[in-house]
N, C-alpha and C positions, 0 to 999 in steps of 0.2 A: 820282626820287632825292631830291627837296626834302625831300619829306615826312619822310624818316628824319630828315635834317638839324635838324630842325622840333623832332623827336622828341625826341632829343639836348639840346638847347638846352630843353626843358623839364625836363630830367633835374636842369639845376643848381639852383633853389629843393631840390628835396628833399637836397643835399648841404650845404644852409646850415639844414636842421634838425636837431633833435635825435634820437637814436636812429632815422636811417632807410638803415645802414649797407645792413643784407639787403634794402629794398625798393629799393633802385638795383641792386643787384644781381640783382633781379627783372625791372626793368624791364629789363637790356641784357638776359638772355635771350628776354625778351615780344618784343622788338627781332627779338633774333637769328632769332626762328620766324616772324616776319613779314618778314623779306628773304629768309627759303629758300621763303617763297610764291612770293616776283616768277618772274612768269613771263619767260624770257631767251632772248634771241636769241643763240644759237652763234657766227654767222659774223660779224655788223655790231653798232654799236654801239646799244642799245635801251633803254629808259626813262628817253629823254628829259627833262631840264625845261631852264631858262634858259642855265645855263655847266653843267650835271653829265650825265652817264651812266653806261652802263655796259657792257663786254662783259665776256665768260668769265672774262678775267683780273683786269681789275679786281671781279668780283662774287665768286670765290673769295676774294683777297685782304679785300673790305670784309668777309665772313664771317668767316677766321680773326680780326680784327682786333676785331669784335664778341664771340666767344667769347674769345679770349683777355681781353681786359679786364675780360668778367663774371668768370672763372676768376683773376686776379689779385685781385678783390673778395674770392673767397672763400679763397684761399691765404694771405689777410694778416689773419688773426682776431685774431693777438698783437696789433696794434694799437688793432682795436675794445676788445679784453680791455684793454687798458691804458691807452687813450684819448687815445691818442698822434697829437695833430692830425685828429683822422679825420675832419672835415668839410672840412681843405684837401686834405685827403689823395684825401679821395673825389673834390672840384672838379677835384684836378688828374688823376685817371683820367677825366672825363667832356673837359675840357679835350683830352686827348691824344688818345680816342677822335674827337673832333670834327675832331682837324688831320688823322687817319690816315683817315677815311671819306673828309674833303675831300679829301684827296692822292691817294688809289685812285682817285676819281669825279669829280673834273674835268678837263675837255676841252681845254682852257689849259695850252700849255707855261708861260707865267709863272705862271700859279696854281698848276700843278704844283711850281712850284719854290721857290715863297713858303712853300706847306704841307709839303711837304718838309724846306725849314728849319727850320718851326714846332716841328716836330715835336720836335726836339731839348729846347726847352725842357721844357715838360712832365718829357721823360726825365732831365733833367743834377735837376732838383727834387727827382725819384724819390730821385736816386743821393745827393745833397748833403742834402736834407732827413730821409731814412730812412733812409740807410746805414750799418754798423756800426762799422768804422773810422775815425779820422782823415784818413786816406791817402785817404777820399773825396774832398777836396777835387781832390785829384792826379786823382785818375782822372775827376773833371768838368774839370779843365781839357784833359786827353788827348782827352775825350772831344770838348768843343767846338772844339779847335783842329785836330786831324786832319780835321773836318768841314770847318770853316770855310775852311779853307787851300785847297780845293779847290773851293768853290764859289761863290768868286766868278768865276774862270773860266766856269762853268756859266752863272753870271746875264749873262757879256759874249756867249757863243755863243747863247743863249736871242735876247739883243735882236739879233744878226745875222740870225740867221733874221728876224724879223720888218723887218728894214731890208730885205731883199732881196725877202721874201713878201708883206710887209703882212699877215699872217695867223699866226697861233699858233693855230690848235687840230690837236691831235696828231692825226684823222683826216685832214686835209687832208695833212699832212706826209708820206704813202706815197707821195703823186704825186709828190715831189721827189727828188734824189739829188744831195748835194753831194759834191764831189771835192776837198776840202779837208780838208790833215794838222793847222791848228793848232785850227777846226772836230771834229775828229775826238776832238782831247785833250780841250776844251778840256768836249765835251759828256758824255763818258765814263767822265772821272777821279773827277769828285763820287760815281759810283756806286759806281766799284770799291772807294772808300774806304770805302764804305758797306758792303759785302757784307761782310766787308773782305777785299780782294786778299791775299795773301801781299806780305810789306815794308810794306803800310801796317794793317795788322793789331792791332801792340802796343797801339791802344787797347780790343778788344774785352775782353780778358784782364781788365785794368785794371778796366773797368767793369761786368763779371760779376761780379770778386770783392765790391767795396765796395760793391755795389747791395745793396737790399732784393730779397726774393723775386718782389716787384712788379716792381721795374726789374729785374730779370734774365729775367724771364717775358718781358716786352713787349723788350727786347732781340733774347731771342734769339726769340719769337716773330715780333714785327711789324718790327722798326728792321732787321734785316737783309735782309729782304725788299723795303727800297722800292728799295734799290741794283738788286735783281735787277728788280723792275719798271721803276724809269726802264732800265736798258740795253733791255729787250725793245720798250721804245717809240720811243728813240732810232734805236738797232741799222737799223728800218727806213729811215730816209733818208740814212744815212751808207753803204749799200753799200759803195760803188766802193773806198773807202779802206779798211774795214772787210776786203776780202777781200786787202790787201795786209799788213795789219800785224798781224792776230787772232791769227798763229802767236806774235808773242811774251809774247801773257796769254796762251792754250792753255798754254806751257811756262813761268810763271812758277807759275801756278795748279795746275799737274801736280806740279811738282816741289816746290813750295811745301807742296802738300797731303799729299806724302812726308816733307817734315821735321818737317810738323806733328801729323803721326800720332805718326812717331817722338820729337816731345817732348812727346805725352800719356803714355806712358809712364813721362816720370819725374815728373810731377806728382805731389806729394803732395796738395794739397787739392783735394778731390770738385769747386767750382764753376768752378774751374780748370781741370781735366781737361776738365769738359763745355764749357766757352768753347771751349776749343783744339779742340774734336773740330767745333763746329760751325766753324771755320776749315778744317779740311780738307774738311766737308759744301761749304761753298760754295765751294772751290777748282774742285768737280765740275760745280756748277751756273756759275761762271764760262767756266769752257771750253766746256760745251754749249752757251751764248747764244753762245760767239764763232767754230763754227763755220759757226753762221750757218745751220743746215740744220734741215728740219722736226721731226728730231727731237730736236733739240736746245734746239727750244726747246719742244715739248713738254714733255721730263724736264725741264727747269731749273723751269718751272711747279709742275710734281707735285710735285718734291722738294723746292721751297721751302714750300709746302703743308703736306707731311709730316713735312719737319723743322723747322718752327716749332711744330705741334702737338707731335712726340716732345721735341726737346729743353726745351721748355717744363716739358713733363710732368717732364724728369731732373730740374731745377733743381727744381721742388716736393719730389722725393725727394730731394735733397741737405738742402733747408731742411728738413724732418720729422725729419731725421735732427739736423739742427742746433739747433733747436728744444729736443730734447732731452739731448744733448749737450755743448750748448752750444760745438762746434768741427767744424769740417768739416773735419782734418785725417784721412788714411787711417789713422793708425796709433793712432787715437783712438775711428774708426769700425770697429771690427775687432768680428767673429761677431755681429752684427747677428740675425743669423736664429734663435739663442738669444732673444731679448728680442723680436725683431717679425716673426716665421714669415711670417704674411698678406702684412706688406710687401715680402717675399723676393721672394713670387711678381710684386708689381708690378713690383720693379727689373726683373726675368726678363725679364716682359711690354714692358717700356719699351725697355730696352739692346736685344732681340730684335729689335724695330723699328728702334733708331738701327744696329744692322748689317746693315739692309736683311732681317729674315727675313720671309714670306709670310705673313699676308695683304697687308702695310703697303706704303700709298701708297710708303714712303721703295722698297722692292724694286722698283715699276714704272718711278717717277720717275729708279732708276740705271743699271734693264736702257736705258732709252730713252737718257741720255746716254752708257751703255758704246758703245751702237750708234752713235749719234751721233758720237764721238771717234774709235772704230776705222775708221768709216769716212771719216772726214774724212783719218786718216793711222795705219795699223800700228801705228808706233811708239809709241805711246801707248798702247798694250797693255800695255808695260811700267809705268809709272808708274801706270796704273788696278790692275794685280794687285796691286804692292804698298802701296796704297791703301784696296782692299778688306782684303786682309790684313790688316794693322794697324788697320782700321778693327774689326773680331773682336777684334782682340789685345786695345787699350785696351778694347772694351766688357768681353770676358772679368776684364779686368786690375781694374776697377772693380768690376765683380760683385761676383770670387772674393774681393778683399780687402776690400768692408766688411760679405760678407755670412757667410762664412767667419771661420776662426782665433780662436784664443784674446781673447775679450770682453775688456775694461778692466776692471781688476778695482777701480778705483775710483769704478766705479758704486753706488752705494747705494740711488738710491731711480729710477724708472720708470715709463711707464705706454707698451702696446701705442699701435695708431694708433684716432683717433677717425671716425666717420662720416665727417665731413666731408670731414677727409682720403682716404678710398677712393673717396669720389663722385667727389674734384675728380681722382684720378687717371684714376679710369674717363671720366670727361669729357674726359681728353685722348687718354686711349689708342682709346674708342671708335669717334671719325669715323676716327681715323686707320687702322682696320682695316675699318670698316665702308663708306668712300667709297669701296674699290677696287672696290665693287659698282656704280657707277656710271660705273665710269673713263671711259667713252664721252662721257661728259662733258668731262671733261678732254683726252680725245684728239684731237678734233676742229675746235679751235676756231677753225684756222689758215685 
């Protein structure tokens, strides 16, 4: 696992030259096709060096995290085109990808949680140094303070474990089982904040809207997913307490992810709409990590997976549309499909996936948590139907209104979508229909 690390770190001289925007972006895919070589062990932790590794979950995650940054490289051309910092710009994507490989791949609850924190900086830079509005400022300080507020907790339960173990590495941690409620908060909270739980949420919105395309990619790609990873690593040594208190995120995250459907609905702006919709995505994946069952945390895996590639991919379709437009509001975005036919068919393809349709990781990754949840408890049949549901509605809703109805007729001048643009969709849409060929993979890693 060194070696990538190694890799990375030689990445930054070419960010401090001139015109080598496209060969860094060569290089994290030369990356990306040499870590789908590492050959991996399923069940235990395998390729070994000093503090790193790696199992299943950590090796799917370091993958998306690698793809997504090269694909954020090339969704942000306006800036090479305009030459708007793009040697800090580029440092601070090699920067980011270096705290997120480290966070997936080390062995260390304290390094885990040092990189973890890293991580934010990079992204608050994204959102303050590249963002569109004013109101950026707002939504970096939302962004670091909902974070922050939660994790220094994390860092005082981290050094208890090690007063009690004399040990932090997260393999040894399954032999343990504490039965401690303040232990329980104090390791769990950082996460949920992170996914974000329903109530602690209002920063995701915030810093979708006012990010660059860059920061909303790795958002909703990578930064909501280490929440769902730190729980799946914790999750195992905190049992005992875990099976008395999980019913109340099951029913916060259930019902949560019901109001939050129903206020994608009245979003008018496209990057909006998609923030809130992956809030009710991981309400789903909250609940299957907390009942604690094999296939629960199965689908949380999958459809973390699935939905950092899909919703990544909508956010590129919202900026293309923005791009040209110059506003991401619905009623500004109206009959699309007059002016960009081709693109029609990507939203199609995209939204098709974020409402779970087949072949897409996201349909495996919910049949598993549906199971998951019903079987944990009936009741939750209800809040999952109308979940799903409206999970259709708003994608329908988004469609039919920017690709449908009467065009702006104060359009004058336009141009269809460029190469670029349709590679980097097919690049997101691709794994995400193409890996359920492998599911076996993902299925068994427990």
């Amino acid at each position: 696992m060194m070696k990538f690390l190694i890799m990375i770190i030689f990445m930054i001289p070419l960010c401090l030259k001139k015109n080598m925007f496209w060969l860094v972006q060569m290089s994290m895919l030369m990356m990306m096709f040499i870590i789908m070589n590492l050959t991996i062990n399923m069940i235990n932790y395998c390729n070994l060096s000093y503090m790193m590794g790696c199992d299943i979950i950590s090796y799917g995650l370091i993958l998306l995290s690698v793809w997504i940054c090269s694909l954020m490289i090339m969704a942000s051309e306006n800036l090479y085109k305009s030459n708007y910092f793009i040697n800090f710009f580029l440092l601070n994507i090699i920067f980011l990808l270096f705290m997120l490989y480290l966070t997936f791949s080390v062995m260390d609850l304290f390094m885990f949680y040092l990189f973890f924190e890293g991580s934010l900086i990079p992204t608050l830079m994204l959102i303050v140094g590249w963002g569109y509005q004013p109101e950026r400022i707002q939504a970096g300080m939302y962004l670091l303070f909902y974070t922050l507020f939660v994790s220094l907790p994390l860092l005082m339960g981290i050094f208890y474990i090690f007063k009690e173990m004399d040990c932090m590495k997260i393999y040894f941690l399954k032999f343990y089982n504490y039965n401690m409620y303040m232990l329980y908060f104090s390791m769990i909270m950082a996460f949920l904040v992170k996914m974000p739980m329903y109530f602690v949420h209002l920063w995701l919105p915030k810093a979708h809207v006012e990010a660059p395309i860059s920061g909303s990619m790795i958002l909703a790609g990578i930064m909501l997913k280490l929440g769902g990873y730190g729980l799946l690593r914790v999750m195992i040594f905190i049992q005992e307490v875990s099976l008395k208190l999980n019913f109340f995120w099951v029913i916060i995250s259930l019902v949560g992810g019901f109001y939050i459907s129903l206020k994608c609905l009245c979003q008018v702006d496209m990057k909006s709409l998609i923030a809130y919709s992956s809030v009710a995505h991981m309400g789903i994946v909250i609940g299957g990590i907390m009942t604690m069952n094999y296939w629960g945390f199965l689908g949380s895996y999958l459809l973390m997976i699935g939905h950092g590639l899909c919703s990544s991919g909508m956010f590129c379709l919202a900026n293309i549309n923005y791009e040209r437009l110059f506003s991401r509001s619905l009623f500004m975005n109206k009959g699309m499909m007059n002016f960009m036919p081709s693109m029609s068919l990507w939203w199609f393809l995209l939204l098709s996936s974020a409402m779970a349709a087949p072949p897409s990781l996201n349909l495996m990754g919910e049949i598993s948590l549906i199971n998951s949840l019903v079987s944990w408890s009936w009741i939750t049949m209800l809040m999952l139907m109308l979940i799903s549901f409206f999970s259709a509605g708003y994608s329908l809703y988004l469609y039919s209104y920017t690709q449908h109805g009467i065009y702006n007729m104060s359009l004058y001048s336009f141009y269809i979508g460029v190469s670029r643009e349709y590679l980097l969709l097919l690049l997101h849409w691709l794994p995400l229909n193409i890996l359920i060929l492998k599911i076996d993979c993902f299925m068994i890693w427990i």
